[in-house]
Residue frames as qw, qx, qy, qz and C-alpha x, y, z in Angstrom:
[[0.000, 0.889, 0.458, 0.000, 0.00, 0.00, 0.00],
 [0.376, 0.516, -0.047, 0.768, 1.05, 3.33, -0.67],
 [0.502, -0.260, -0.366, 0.739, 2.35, 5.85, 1.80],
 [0.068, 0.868, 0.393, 0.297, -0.08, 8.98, 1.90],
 [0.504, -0.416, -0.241, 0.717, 2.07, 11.97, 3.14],
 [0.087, -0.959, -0.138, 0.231, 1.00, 15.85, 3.85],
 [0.641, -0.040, 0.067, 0.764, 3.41, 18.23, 2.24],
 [0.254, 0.855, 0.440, 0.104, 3.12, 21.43, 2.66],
 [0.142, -0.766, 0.297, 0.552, 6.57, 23.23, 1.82],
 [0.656, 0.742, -0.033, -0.134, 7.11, 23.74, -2.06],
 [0.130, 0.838, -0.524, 0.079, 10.68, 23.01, -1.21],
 [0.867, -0.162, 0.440, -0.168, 10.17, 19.65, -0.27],
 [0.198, -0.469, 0.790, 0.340, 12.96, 17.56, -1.67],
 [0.246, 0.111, 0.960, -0.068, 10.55, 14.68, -2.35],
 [0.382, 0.716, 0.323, -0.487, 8.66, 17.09, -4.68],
 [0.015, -0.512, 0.472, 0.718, 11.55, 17.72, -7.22],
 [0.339, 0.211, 0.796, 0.455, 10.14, 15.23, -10.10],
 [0.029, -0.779, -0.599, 0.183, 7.38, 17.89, -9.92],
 [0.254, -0.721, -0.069, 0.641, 9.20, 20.94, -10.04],
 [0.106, 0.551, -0.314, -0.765, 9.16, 23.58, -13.15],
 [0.434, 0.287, 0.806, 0.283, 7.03, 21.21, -15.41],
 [0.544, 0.769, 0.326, -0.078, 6.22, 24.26, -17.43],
 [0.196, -0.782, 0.511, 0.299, 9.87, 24.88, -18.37],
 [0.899, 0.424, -0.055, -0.092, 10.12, 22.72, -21.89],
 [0.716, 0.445, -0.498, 0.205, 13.48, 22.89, -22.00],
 [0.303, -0.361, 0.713, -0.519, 14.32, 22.40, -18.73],
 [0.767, -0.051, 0.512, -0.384, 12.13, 19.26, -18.48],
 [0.744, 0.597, -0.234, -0.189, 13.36, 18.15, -21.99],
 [0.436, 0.561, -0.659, 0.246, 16.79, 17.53, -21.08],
 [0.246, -0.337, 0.758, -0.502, 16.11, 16.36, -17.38],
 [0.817, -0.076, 0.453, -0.348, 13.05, 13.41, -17.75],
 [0.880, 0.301, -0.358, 0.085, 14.94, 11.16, -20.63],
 [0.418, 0.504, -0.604, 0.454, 18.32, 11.76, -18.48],
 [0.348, -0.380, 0.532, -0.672, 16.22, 10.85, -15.10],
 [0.119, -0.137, -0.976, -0.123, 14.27, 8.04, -16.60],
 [0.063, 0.419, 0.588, -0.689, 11.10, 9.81, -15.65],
 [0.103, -0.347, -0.490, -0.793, 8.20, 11.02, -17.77],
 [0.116, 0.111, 0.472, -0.867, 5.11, 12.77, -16.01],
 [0.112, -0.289, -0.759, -0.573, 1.54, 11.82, -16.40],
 [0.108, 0.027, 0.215, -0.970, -1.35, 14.10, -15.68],
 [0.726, -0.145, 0.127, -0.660, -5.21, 13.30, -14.42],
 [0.748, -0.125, 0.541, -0.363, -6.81, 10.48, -13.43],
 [0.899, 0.392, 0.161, -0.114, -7.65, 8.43, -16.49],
 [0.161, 0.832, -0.497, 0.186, -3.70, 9.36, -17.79],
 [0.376, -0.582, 0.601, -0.398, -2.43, 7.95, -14.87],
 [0.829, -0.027, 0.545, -0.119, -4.36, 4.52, -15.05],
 [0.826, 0.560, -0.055, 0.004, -3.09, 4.00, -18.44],
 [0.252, 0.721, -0.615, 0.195, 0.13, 4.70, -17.86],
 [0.542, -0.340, 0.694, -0.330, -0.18, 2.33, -14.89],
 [0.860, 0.235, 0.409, -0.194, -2.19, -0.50, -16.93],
 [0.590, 0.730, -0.345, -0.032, 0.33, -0.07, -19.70],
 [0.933, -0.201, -0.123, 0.271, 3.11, -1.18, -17.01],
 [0.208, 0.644, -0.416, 0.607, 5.14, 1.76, -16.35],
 [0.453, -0.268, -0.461, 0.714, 7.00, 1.80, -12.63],
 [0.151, -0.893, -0.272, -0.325, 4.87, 4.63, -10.79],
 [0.427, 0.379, -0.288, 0.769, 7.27, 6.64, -8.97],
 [0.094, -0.281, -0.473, 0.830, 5.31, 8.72, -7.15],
 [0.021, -0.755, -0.581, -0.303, 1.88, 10.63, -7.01],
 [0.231, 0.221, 0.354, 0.879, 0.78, 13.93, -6.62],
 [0.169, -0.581, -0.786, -0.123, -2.64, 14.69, -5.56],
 [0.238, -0.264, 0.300, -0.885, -4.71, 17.55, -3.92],
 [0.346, -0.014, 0.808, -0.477, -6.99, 16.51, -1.31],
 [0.581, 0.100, 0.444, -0.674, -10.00, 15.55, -3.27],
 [0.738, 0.440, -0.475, -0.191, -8.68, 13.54, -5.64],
 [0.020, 0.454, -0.866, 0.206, -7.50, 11.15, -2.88],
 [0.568, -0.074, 0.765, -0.295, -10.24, 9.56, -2.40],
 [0.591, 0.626, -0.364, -0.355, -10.69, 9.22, -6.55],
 [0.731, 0.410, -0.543, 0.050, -7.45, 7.09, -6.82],
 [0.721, -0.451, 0.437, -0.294, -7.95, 5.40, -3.79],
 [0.967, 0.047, 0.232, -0.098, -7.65, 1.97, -5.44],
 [0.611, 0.617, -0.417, 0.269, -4.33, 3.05, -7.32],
 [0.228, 0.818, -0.396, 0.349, -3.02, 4.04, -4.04],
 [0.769, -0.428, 0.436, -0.190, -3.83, 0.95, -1.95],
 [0.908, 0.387, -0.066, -0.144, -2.30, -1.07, -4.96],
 [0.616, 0.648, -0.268, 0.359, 0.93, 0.45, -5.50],
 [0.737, -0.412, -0.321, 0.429, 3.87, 0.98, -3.29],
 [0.306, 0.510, -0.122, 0.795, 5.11, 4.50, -4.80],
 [0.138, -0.190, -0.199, 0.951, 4.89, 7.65, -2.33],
 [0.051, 0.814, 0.454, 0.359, 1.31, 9.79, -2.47],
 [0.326, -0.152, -0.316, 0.878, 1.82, 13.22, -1.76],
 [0.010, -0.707, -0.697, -0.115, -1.05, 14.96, -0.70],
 [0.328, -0.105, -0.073, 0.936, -0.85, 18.95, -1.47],
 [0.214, 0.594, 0.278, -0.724, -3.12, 22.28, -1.50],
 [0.424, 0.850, 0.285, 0.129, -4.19, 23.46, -5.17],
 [0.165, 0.985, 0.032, -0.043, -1.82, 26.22, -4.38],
 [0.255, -0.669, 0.625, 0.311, 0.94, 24.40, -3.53],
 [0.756, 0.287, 0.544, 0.223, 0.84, 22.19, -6.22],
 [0.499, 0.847, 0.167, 0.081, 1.02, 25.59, -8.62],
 [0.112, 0.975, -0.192, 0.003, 3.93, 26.52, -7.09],
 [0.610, -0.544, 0.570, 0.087, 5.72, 23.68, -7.60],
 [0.656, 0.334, 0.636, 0.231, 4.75, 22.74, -11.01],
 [0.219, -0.197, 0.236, 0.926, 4.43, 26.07, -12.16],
 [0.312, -0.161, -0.614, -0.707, 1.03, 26.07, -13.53],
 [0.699, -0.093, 0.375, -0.602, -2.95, 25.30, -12.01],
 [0.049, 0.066, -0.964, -0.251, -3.29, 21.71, -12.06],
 [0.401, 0.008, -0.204, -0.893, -6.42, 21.31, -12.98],
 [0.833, -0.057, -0.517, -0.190, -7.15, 18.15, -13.07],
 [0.052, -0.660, 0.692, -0.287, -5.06, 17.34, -9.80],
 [0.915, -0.234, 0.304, -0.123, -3.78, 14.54, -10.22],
 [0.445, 0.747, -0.489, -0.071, -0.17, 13.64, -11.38],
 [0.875, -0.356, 0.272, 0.183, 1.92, 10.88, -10.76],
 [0.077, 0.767, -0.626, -0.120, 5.92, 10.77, -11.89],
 [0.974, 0.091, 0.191, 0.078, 6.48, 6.97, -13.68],
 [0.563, -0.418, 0.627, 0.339, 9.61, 5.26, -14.49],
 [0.625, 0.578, -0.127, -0.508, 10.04, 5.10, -18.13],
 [0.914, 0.023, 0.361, 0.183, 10.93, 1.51, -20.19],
 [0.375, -0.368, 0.644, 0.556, 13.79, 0.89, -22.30],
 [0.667, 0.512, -0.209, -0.500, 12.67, 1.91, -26.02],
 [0.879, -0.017, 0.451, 0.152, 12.85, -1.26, -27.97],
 [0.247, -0.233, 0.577, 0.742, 14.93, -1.17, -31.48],
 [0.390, 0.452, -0.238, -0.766, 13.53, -0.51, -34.66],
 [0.287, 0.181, -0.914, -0.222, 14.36, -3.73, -35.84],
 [0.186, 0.167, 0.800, -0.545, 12.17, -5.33, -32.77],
 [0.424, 0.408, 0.451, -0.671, 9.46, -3.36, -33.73],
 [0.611, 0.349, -0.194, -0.684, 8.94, -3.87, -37.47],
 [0.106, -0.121, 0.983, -0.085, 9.58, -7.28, -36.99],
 [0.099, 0.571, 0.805, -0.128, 5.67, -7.81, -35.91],
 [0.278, 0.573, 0.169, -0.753, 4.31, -4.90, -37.96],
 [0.414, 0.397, 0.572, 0.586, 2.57, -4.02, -41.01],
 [0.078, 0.805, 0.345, 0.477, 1.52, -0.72, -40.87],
 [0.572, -0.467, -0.224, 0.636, 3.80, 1.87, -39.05],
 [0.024, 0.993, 0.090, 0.076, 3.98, 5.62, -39.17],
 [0.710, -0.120, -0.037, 0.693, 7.31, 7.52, -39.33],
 [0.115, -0.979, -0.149, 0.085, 8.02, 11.00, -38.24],
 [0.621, 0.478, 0.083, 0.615, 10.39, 13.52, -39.42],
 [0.041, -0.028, -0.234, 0.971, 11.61, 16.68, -36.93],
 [0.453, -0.665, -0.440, -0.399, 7.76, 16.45, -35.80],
 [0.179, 0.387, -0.366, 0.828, 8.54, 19.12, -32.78],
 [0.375, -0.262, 0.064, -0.887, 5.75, 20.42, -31.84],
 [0.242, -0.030, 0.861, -0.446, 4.52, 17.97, -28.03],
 [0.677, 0.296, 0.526, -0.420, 0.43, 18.28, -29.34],
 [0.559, 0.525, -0.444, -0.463, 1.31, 17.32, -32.77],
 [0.113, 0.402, -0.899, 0.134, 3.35, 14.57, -31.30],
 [0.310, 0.078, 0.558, -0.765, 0.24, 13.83, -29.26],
 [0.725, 0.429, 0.271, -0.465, -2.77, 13.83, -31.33],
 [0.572, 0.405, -0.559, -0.443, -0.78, 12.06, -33.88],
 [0.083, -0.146, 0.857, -0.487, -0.28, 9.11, -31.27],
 [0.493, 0.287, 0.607, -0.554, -4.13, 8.77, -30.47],
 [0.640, 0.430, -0.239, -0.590, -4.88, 8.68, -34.12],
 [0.457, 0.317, -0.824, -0.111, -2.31, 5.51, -34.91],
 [0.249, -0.073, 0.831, -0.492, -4.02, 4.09, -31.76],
 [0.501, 0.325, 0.474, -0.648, -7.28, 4.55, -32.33],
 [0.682, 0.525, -0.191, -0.472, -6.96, 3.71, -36.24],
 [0.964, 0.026, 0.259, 0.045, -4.96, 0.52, -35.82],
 [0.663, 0.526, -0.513, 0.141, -1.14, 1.21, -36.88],
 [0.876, -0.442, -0.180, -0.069, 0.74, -0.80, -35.25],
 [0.843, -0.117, -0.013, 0.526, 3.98, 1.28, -34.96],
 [0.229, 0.935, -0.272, -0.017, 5.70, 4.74, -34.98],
 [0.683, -0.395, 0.008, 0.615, 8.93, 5.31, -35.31],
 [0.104, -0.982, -0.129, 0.090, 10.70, 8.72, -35.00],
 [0.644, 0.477, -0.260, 0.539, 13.59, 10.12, -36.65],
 [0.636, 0.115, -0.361, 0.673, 16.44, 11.56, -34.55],
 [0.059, 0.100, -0.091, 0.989, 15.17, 15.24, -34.00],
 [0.494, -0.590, -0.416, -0.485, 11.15, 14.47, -33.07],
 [0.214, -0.545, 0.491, -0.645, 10.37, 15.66, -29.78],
 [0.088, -0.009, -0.942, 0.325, 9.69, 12.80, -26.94],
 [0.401, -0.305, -0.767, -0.397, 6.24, 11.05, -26.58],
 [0.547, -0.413, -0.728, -0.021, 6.31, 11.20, -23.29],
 [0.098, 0.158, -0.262, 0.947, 6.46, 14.79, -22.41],
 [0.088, 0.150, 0.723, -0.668, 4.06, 15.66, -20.29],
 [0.368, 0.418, -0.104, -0.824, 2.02, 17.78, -23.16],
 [0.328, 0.290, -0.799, -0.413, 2.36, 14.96, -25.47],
 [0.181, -0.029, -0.971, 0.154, 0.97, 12.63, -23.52],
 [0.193, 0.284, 0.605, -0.719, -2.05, 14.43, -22.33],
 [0.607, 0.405, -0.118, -0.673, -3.26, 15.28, -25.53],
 [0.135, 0.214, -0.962, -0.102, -2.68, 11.65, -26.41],
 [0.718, -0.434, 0.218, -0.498, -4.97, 10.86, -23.46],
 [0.495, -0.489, 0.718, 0.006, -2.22, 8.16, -22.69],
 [0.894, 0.447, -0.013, -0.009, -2.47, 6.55, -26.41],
 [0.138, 0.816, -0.558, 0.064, 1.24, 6.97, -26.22],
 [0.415, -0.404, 0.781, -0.232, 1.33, 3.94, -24.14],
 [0.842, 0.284, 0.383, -0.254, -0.97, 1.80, -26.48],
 [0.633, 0.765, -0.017, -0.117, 1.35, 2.44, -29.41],
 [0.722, -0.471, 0.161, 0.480, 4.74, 1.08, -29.44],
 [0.511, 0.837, -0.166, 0.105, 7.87, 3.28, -30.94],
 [0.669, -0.326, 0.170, 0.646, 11.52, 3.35, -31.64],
 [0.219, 0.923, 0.014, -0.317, 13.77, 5.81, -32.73],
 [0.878, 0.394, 0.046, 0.268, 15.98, 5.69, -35.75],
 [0.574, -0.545, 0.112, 0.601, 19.88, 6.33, -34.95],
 [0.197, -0.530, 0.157, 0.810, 20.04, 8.01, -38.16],
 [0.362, 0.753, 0.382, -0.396, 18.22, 10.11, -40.77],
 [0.792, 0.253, -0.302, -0.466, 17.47, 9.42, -43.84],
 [0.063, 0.323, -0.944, 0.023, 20.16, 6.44, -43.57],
 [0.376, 0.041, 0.757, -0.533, 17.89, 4.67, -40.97],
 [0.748, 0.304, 0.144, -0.572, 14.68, 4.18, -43.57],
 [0.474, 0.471, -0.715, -0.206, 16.62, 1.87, -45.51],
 [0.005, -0.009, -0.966, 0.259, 16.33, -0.91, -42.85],
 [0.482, 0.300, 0.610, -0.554, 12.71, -0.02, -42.88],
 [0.619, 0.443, -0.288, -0.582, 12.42, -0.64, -46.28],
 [0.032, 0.251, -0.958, 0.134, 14.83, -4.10, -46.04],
 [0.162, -0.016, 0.927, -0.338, 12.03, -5.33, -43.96],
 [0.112, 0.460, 0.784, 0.402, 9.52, -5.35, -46.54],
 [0.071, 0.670, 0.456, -0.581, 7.98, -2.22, -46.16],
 [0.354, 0.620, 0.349, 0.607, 6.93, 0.46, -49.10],
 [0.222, -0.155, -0.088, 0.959, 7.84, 3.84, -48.30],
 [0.025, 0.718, 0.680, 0.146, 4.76, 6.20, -48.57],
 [0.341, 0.002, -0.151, 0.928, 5.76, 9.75, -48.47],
 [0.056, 0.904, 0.423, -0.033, 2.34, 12.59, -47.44],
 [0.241, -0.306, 0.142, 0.910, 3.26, 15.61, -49.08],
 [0.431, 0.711, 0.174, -0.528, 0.73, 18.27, -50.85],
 [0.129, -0.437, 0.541, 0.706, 3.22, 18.21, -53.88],
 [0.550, 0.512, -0.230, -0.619, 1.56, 18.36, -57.23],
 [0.512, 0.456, -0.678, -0.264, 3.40, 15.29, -58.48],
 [0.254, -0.223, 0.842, -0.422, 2.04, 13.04, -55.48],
 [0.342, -0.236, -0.829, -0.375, -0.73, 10.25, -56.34],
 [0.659, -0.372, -0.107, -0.645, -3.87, 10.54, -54.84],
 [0.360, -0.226, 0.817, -0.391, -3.58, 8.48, -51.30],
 [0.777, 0.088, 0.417, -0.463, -6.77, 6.52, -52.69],
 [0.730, 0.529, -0.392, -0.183, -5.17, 5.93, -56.14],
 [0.291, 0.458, -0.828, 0.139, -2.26, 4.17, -54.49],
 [0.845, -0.278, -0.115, -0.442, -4.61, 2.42, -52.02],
 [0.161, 0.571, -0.756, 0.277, -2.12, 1.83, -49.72],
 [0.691, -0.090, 0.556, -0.453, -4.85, -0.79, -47.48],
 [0.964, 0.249, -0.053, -0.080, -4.47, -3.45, -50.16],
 [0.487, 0.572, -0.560, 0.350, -0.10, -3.45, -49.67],
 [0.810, -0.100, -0.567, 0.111, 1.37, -5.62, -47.13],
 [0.515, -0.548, -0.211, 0.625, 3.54, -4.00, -45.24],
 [0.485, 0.545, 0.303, 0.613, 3.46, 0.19, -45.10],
 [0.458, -0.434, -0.237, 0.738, 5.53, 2.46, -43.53],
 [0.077, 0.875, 0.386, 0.282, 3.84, 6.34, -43.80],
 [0.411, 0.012, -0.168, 0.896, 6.36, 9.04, -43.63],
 [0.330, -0.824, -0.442, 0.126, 5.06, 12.24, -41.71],
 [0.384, 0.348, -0.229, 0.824, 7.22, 15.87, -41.86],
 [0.274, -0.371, -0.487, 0.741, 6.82, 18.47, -39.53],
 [0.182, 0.809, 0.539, -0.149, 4.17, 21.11, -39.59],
 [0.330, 0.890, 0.134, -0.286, 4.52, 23.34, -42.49],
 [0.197, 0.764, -0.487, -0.376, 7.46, 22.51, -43.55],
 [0.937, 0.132, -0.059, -0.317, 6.64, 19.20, -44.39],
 [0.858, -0.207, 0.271, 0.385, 9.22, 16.34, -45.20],
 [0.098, -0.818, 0.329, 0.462, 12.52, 17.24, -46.32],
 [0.520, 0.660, -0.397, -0.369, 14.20, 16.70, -49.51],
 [0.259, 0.425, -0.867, 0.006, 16.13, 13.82, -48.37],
 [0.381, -0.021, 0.841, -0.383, 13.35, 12.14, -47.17],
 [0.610, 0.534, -0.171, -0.560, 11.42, 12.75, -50.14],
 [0.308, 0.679, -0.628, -0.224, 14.17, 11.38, -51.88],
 [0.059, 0.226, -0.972, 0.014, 14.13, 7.90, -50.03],
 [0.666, 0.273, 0.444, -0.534, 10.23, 7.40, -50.05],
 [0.378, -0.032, 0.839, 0.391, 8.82, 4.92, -52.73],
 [0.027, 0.694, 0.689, 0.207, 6.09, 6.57, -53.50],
 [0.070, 0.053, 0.282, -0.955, 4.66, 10.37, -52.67],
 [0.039, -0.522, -0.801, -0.290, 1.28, 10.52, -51.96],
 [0.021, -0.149, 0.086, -0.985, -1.03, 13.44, -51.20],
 [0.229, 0.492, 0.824, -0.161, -4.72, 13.51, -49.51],
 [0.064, 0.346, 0.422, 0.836, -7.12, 15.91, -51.99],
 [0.105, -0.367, -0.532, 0.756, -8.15, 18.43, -51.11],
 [0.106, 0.663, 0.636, 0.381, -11.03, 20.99, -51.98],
 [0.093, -0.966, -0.240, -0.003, -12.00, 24.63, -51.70],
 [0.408, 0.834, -0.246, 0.280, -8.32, 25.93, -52.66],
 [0.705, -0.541, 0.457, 0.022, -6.98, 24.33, -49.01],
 [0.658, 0.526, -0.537, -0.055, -3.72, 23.05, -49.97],
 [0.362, 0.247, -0.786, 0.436, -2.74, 21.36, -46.63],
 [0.637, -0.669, -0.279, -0.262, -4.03, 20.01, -43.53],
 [0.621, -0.612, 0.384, -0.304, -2.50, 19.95, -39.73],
 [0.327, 0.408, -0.852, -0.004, -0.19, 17.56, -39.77],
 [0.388, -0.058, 0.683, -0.617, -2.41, 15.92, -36.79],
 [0.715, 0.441, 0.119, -0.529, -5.55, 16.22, -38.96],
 [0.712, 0.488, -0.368, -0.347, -3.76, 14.80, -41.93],
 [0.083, -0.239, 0.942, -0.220, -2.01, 11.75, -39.92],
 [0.447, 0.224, 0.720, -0.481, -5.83, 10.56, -38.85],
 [0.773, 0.498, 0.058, -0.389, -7.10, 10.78, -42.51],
 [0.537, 0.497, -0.633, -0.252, -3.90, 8.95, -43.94],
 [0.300, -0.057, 0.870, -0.387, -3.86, 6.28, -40.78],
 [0.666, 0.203, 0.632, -0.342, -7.40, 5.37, -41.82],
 [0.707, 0.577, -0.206, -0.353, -6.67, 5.24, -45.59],
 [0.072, -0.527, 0.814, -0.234, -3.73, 3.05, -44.33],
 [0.267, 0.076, 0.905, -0.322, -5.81, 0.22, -42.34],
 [0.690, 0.093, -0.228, -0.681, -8.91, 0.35, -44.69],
 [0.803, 0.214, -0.460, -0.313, -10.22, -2.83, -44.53],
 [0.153, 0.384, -0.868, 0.274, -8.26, -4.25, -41.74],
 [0.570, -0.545, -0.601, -0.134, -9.56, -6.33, -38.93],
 [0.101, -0.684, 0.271, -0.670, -9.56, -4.08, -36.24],
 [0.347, -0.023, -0.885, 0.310, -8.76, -5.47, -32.88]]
């Protein structure tokens, strides 16, 4: 059973996993190098838990203790039970939702591992931006790929931001990252995949013409918002494809347009 304990100095050692979590780059460099990722409300929380992360520690203001009662008779982490206000000034921000807990993050698996047992896997390019990172995540969940993986320079799944807008799909969805860019697609091609570049470009095929849901294995490249993939990824795709558009719109959200190529992707699968 967990250990419910009162804190009420913001300076509390036994707070720090907590501390400046609206500082990006400060929390960038310090939860991969700590082994720590942060997950925020209730429902968050149990996923991350039911997924099998190591719960570090919780978080809580007082009326959300008796909420995640049943986590906290389960588990053995710390619960720290704090005001509303001191929670802001330790985190830097109103938690709204209060409820956080600080988990233990797993060893990413290889690429190789993962396309092993795949057919249908998503690959980012310098995709930065945490709710992009996010709401692409919940789409490949919710639409049945059955892999990301993330070049060198995409930001981390399991920032805090990422993960909320996710609503903890991050955890449903396994990824690796490639050690190196463009280089790296070449093993994903090895392993029987087709490249599938999204890009607006004039000279791309209609996503429906290529009907990528009838090809075995197919790995969907993804660039960063607005500036889309780069030239040298272009360059190693087998294909470009493009979703059509209408009313002079020449592009969607990179988010938006993940969730309409994801389901043009799995057409037809069996969905689990």
């Amino acid at each position: 059973m967990a250990e419910l304990i009162t804190i009420d100095d913001p300076d509390d050692p036994r707070l720090r996993d907590y501390t400046g979590l609206t500082d990006v780059e400060l929390r960038r460099r310090r939860e991969p190098a700590e082994g720590l990722f942060i997950a925020e409300g209730e429902k968050v929380i149990r996923r991350a838990k039911d997924a099998g992360y190591e719960m570090r520690s919780m978080l809580l203001s007082a009326k959300w203790v008796d909420v995640m009662r049943d986590v906290i008779d389960e588990l053995p982490a710390p619960v720290y039970a704090v005001s509303p206000d001191l929670a802001e000034r330790v985190t830097g921000y109103h938690v709204h939702r209060g409820a956080l807990a600080s988990m233990q993050r797993k060893p990413l698996p290889s690429a190789a591992e993962l396309l092993a047992g795949a057919r249908r896997v998503a690959v980012m390019e310098a995709v930065n931006d945490h709710t992009n990172i996010g709401a692409i995540f919940r789409s490949a969940a919710a639409l049945g790929m059955d892999a990301v993986l993330l070049s060198p320079d995409c930001a981390d799944p399991l920032y805090r931001r990422s993960v909320k807008v996710s609503m903890g799909a991050v955890f449903s969805v396994p990824y690796a990252r490639l050690d190196t860019w463009p280089r790296g697609l070449e093993a994903v091609r090895v392993a029987g995949f087709k490249l599938l570049a999204l890009t607006p470009a004039d000279r791309a095929a209609s996503i429906d013409a290529a009907a990528p849901h009838k090809l075995d294995r197919v790995a969907l490249m993804l660039g960063a918002e607005g500036e889309g993939l780069s030239t040298q990824a272009l360059r190693a795709a087998d294909e470009w494809v493009r979703i059509p558009m209408a009313h002079g719109v020449d592009s969607l959200n990179v988010g938006a347009a993940a969730a309409v190529a994801f389901y043009a992707v799995t057409s037809g699968r069996p969905q689990p």
